[in-house]
C-alpha positions in Angstrom: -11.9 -25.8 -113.4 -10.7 -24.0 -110.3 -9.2 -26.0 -107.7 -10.1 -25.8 -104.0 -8.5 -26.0 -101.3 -8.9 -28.0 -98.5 -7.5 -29.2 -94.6 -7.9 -32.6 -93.8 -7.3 -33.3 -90.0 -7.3 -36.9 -89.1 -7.7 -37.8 -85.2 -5.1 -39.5 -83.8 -5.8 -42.3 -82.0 -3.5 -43.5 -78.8 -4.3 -47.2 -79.7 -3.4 -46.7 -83.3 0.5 -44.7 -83.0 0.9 -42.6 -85.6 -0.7 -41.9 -88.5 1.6 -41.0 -91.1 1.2 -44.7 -92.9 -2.5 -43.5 -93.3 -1.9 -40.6 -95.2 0.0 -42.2 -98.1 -2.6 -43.5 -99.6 -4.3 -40.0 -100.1 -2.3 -39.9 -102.7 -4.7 -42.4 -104.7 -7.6 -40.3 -104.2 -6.3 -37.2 -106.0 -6.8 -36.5 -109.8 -4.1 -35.3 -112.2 -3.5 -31.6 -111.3 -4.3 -31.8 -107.9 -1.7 -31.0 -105.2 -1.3 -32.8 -101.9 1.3 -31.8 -98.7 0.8 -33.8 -95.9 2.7 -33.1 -92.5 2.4 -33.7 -88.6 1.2 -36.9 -89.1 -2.3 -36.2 -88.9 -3.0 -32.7 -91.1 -3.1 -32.7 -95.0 -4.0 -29.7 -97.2 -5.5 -30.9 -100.6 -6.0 -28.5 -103.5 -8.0 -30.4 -106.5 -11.2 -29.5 -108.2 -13.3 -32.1 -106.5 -16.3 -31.0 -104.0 -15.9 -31.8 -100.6 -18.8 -34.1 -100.8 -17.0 -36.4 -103.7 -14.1 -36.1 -101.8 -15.6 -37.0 -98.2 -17.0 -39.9 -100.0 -13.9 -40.9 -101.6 -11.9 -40.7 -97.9 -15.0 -42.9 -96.5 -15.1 -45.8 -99.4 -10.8 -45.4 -99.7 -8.1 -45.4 -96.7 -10.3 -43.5 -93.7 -13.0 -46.2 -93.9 -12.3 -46.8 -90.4 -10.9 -43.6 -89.4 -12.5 -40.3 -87.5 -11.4 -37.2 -90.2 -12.3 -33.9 -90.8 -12.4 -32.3 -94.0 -12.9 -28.2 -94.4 -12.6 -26.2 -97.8 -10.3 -23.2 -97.0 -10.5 -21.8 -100.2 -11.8 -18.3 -99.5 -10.7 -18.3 -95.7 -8.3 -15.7 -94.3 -5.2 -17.3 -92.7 -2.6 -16.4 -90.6 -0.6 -18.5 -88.2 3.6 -19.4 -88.0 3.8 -22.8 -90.1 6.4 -23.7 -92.2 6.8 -21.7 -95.4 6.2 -24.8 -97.3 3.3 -24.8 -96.2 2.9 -21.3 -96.8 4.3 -21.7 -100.4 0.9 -24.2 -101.2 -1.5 -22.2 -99.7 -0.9 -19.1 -100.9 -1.1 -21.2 -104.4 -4.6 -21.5 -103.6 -6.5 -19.6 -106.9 -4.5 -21.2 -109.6 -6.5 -22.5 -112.4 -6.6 -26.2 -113.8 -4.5 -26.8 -116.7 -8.3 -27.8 -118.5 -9.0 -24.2 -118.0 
């Protein structure tokens, strides 16, 4: 199965500090195989297999019940920007195939 990948951005509510607490659980909502880097307390980048629809209900039933998100597959998408080279490093990884494959 090919894996996607995807850019969570979470918004970052004054009243609620910062958000990095909220991101950990993320980590429950990805299967075996799937990758997850999460940084500026408020942006993750997700590459699994799921669709963005399982994976926008997954975020609404799991830890962003109450939380404003957004959720874009970036798969295809040409990029360009000065970011870490971490996060470089797991984009660039972006048309690896599943170990099922």
């Amino acid at each position: 199965m090919r894996l996607r990948t995807y850019i969570l951005v979470l918004y970052n509510n004054p009243c609620t500090g910062r958000l990095s607490n909220d991101l950990r659980p993320l980590d429950d909502l990805i299967n075996i195989g799937d990758k997850l880097l999460t940084f500026d307390d408020n942006v993750a980048f997700s590459q699994t297999a799921q669709d963005v629809d399982t994976l926008t209900t997954r975020l609404n039933a799991g830890p962003l019940s109450n939380m404003q998100f957004f959720l874009a597959d970036i798969t295809n998408a040409n990029r360009a920007g000065n970011m870490f080279p971490v996060a470089w490093d797991f984009l660039l990884n972006k048309d690896q195939l599943s170990p099922v494959d």
